[in-house]
N, C-alpha and C positions, 0 to 999 in steps of 0.2 A: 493473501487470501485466507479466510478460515478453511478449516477440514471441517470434512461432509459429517453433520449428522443425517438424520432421516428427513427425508424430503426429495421429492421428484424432480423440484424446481433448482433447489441448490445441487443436487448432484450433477443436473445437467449443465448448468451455470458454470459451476466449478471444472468442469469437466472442458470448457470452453475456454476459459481461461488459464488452467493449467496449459493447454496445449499451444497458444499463444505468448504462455511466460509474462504477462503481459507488468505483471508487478514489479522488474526489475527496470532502472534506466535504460538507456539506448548508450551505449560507446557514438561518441561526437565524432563525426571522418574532424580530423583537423590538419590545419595547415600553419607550416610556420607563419608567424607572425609579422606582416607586413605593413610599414609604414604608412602607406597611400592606403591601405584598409577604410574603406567606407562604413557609415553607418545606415541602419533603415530606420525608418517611423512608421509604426502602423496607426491607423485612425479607423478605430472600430465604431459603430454605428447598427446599433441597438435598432430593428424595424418591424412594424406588426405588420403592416399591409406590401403586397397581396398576400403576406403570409408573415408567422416571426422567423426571422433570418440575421444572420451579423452582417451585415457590408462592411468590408474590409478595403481601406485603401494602403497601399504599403512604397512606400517614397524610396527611393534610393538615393543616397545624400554619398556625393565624393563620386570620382573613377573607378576608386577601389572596391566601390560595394558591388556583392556578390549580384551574377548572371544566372547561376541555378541554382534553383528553387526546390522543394520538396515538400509534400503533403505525405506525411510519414505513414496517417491511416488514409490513402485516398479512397475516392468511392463519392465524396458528400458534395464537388465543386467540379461541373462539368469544363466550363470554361474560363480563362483571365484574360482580360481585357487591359494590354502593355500599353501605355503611351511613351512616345518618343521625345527626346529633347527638342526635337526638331518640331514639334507637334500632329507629328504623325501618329494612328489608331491602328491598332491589330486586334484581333482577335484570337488566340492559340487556347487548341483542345489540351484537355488535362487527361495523360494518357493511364494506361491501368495500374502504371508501377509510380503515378504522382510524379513524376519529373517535370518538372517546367524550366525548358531553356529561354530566356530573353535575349531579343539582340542587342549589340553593344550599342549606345546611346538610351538606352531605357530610362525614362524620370521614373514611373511611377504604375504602380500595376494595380488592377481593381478587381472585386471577384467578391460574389453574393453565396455565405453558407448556408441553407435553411437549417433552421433547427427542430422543425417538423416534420417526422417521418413520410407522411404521405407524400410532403411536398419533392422527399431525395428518391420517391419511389421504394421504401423500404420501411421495414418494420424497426420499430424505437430500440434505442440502444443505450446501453452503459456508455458506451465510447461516443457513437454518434450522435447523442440527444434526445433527450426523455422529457417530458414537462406537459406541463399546458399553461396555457394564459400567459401571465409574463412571466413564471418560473420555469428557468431551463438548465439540464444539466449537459454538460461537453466534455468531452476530452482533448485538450489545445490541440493533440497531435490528429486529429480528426479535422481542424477549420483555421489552424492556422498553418501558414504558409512558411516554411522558414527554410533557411538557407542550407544547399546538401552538407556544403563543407563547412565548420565554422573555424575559428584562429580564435587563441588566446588573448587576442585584441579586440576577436568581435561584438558591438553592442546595438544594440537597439531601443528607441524610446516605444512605447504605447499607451494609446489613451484609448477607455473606452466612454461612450456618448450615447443616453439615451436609455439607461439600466442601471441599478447599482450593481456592481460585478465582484464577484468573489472571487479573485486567482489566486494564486499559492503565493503569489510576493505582492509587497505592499507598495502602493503608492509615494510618490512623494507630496507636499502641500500645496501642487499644482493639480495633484490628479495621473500623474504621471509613472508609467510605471519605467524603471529603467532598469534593460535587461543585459545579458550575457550572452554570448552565443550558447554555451549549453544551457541555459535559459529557453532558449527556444526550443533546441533539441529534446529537452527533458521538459515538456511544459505542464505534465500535471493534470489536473481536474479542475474544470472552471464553473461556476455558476454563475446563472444571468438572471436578476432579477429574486424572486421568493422573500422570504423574509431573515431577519439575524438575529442572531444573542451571540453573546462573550461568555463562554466558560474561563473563568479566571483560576489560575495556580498558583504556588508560590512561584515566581521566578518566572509565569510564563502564562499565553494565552492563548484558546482556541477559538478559531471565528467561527463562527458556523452559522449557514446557509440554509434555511429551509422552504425546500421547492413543495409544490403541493401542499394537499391540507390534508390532515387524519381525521378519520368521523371522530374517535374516543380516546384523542390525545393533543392537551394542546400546546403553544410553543413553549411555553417556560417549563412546563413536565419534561420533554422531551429536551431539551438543555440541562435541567436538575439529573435526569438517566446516563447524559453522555457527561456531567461534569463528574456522577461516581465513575463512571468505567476510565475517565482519562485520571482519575486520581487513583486508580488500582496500580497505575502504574508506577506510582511515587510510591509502590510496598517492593517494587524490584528494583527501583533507581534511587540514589541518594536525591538527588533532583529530574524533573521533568526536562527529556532529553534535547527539548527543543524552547527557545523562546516565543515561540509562536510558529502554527502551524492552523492551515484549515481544512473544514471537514462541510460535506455537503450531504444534508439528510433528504432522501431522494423518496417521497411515497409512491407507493407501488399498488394501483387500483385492486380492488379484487383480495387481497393479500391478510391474511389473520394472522401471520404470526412476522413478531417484531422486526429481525431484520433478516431476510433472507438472502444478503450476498453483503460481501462491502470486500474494499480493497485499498491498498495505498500504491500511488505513483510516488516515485521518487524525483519531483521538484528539487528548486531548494528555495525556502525545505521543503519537506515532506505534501503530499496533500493526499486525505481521504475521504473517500467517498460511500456509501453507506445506503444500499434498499432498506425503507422500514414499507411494513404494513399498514397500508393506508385504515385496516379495519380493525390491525391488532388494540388486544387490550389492555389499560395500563400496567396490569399485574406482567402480563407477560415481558414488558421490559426488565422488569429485574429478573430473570432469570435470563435476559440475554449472556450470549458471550461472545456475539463478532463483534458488538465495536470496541471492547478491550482486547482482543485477539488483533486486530488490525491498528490500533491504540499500541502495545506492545512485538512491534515490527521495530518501530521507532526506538527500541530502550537498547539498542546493538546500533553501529551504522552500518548503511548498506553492504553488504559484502561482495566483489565482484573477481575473479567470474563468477557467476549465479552460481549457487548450491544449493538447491531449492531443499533438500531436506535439512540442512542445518536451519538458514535463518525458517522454515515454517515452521521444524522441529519444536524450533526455541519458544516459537510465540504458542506454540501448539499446547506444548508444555509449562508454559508460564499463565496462559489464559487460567488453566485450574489453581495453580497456584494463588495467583495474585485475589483470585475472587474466595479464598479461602482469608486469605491472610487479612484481607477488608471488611472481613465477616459477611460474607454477600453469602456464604456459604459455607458447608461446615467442614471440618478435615475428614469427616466420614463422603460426603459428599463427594467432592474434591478430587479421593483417590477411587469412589464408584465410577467419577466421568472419565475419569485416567484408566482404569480398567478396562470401560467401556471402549474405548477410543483401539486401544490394544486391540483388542479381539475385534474390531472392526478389519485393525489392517492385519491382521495376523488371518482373517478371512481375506480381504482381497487379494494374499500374495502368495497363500500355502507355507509352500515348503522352501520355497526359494529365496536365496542368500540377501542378504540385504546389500552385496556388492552388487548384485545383477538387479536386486529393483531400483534401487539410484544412479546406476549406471543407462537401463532402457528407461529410465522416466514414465514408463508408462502405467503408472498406476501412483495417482495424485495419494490419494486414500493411504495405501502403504509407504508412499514419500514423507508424509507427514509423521506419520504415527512411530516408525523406524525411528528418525529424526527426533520427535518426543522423548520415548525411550534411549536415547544418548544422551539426549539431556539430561532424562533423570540419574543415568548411571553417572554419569559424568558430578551433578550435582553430589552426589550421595558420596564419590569418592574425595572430591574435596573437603566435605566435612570430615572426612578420617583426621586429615590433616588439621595434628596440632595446635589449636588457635584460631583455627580458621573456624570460624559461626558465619561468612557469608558465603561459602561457595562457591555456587555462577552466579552468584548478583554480583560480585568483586571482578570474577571477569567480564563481565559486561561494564564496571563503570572502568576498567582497565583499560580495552577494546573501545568504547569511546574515548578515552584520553590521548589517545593514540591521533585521531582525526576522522573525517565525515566519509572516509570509504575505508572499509578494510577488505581482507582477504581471509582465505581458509587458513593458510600457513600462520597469519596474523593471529587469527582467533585459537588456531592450536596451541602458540607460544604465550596467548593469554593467559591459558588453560594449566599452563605447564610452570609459569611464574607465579600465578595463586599456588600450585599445587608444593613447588619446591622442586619438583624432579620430572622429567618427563613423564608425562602421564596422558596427555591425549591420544597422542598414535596407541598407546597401551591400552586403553579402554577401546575403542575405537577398532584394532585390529581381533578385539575379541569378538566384536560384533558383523565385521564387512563379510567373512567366507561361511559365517553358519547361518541357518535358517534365520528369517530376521529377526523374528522376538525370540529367540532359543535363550537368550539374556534374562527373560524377564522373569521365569519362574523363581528360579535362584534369589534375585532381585527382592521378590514381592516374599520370599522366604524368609530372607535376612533382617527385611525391613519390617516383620511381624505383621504384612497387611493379608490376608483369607479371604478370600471369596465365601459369600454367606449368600445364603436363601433371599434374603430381603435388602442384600445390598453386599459391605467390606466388615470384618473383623477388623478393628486394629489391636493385638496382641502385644504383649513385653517379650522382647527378646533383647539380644546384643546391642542390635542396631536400630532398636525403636525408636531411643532422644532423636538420632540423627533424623527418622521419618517425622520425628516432631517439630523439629526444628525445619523443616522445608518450609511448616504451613506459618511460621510466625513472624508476625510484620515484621518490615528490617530493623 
């Protein structure tokens, strides 16, 4: 998720989904791996009338396929309709916590999502479905059905009929998607219907999905906007972290300015998703900075258990950077939004240690911004070190070489193999017991950058190369 600039909508927004956590996967309940393990097939079914909705039919194929069920966000699917082997019909209510038990003998279970707010009795959602006409946006774990428990065996096919559909994994050249069990558990952001373009990279591609229509922007502009922001990324990564990832550009009625939220699910891979302004105007896309902020989530892999001020930290802190280094913006620039950002959380948090704001999570604003500021201290001390001109860009292509989950201990040891000698806990314990920017002035001392009337001073000191050197392509 980006950090809050000004704005009512995204603070509130933000403020929703920090509290939710909603950007990290879900831990799979799993079970050892069993032979007789069955599979399922879902057969999705694209329907405008009496309203647009998916009809979902979901087969159980073998003995071994799974009896409970789970609607991870329920709320959107009152009831399923089990048929038996026997050719027997039930009807079972979908209770508040989504569990759905089936009895033994089950073929096949049915069950109708709207993707119409009015039609679930509720107001439009990021999660639950936004759109009009035949562009719609979801969240799998909002309308699809998937298994409580899965096993390192479990798979399932899906087809969807009736929409071109945009999920996080690709088909195969039947149509077919074939999936994992944490596939279903992790299923990402989906879109039904809208329109596409391919942002292409070296080495990789982004699909993307454009639901709605903007008055004064049209779809190849708004593909040219997200192919700079996903190449900002390739100034922090030797290569583009993913071979292919998608991204769903979601307009938001009413709305002037570019993009007002966005977020990544952790699929695999990756999928994000993105509010633009349905009224915004062209200029104002390039001064975006959520969908390279949300774009750069992706240049680390996920880190689990959640630590929400490192990885927002990271992205927090590389959003200015990387739009510096792509010339989107200037290194005076750059270190004004990085000042800015400061004094934001250094207002929401006072005086209190930055153990206890990342410890009570209760304040997104100072999670971020704390987070930020480690980064930069952390970057800045790496360049001390002898030879080293990449910093935390090296730990990060480090930390991915490693594999598609890391940890905090992982990313410390990152930190500390760039470095030569222990140096995360070191930096790190200078920061967690004092007030939480008490770090930065010194920082912003060292590194010759002023606060000025009209903006930042960058002065010559000891350590200026090294603030020079942050802003320059890798």
């Amino acid at each position: 998720m980006p950090p809050s600039r000004p704005g009512l909508f995204l603070v509130a927004t933000a403020a929703l989904w920090w509290a939710l956590c909603s950007c990290q996967p879900v831990r799979a309940r799993t079970l050892a791996p069993r032979e007789e393990s069955g599979a399922l097939r879902y057969h999705v079914t694209y329907v405008r009338e009496p309203q647009h909705a998916l009809e979902v039919g979901l087969v159980r194929v073998g003995e071994g396929a799974p009896l409970e069920f789970l609607f991870s966000q329920p709320g959107g699917v009152e009831q399923v309709r089990v048929f038996g082997r026997d050719g027997s019909e039930r009807e079972l209510p979908v209770p508040a916590d989504g569990h759905v038990l089936v009895p033994p003998g089950t073929r096949s279970l049915h069950y109708r999502y709207p993707l119409e707010a009015r039609s679930r009795g509720r107001h439009a959602g990021f999660f639950t479905g936004m759109g009009e006409g035949d562009s719609w946006h979801v969240a799998g774990r909002a309308w699809l059905l998937r298994p409580r428990t899965v096993s390192p065996v479990s798979s399932a096919e899906l087809v969807v009929e009736g929409v071109d559909a945009l999920l996080p994994w690709e088909p195969d050249e039947r149509g077919v998607y074939r999936l994992t069990g944490e596939d279903l558990v992790n299923s990402g952001f989906h879109g039904f219907g809208g329109r596409r373009c391919t942002v292409r990279l070296p080495g990789a591609v982004v699909e993307v999905a454009v639901i709605g229509r903007l008055s004064r922007m049209d779809d190849s502009a708004l593909c040219a906007w997200l192919h700079q922001a996903a190449s900002e990324v390739l100034t922090v990564r030797r290569s583009f972290p993913y071979p292919r990832v998608t991204v769903r550009l979601v307009a938001v009625p009413g709305r002037e300015d570019p993009v007002p939220f966005g977020m990544v699910l952790w699929s695999t891979p990756p999928s994000i998703s993105l509010l633009v302004g349905q009224d915004a105007e062209p200029a104002s896309f390039t001064r975006d900075w959520v969908a390279v902020h949300e774009i750069l989530h992706l240049a680390h892999p996920v880190i689990l258990p959640r630590v929400a001020w490192l990885s927002e930290g990271l992205a927090t802190y590389y959003t200015e950077l990387a739009r510096a280094r792509s010339g989107r913006q200037t290194p005076e620039r750059a270190w004004m939004e990085l000042l800015a950002g400061f004094e934001r959380g250094r207002r929401a948090v006072g005086s209190r240690t930055m153990e206890d704001v990342v410890t009570r999570g209760d304040s997104y604003m100072g999670t971020y911004w704390t987070g930020a500021l480690v980064a930069l201290h952390l970057d800045v001390e790496l360049r001390r070190v002898p030879g080293n001109t990449r910093g935390l860009d090296e730990v990060l292509e480090r930390l991915a070489a490693s594999g598609s989950i890391a940890t905090f201990d992982g990313f410390g040891a990152a930190v500390d193999s760039v470095a030569g000698r222990p140096l995360f806990h070191e930096v790190l314990s200078r920061h967690l017991t004092r007030p939480a920017f008490a770090e930065l002035e010194p920082l912003l001392e060292a590194l010759g950058v002023e606060r000025a009337p009209d903006g930042v001073e960058l002065g010559s000191t000891r350590d200026s190369p090294l603030r020079d050197a942050l802003m320059v392509p890798r």
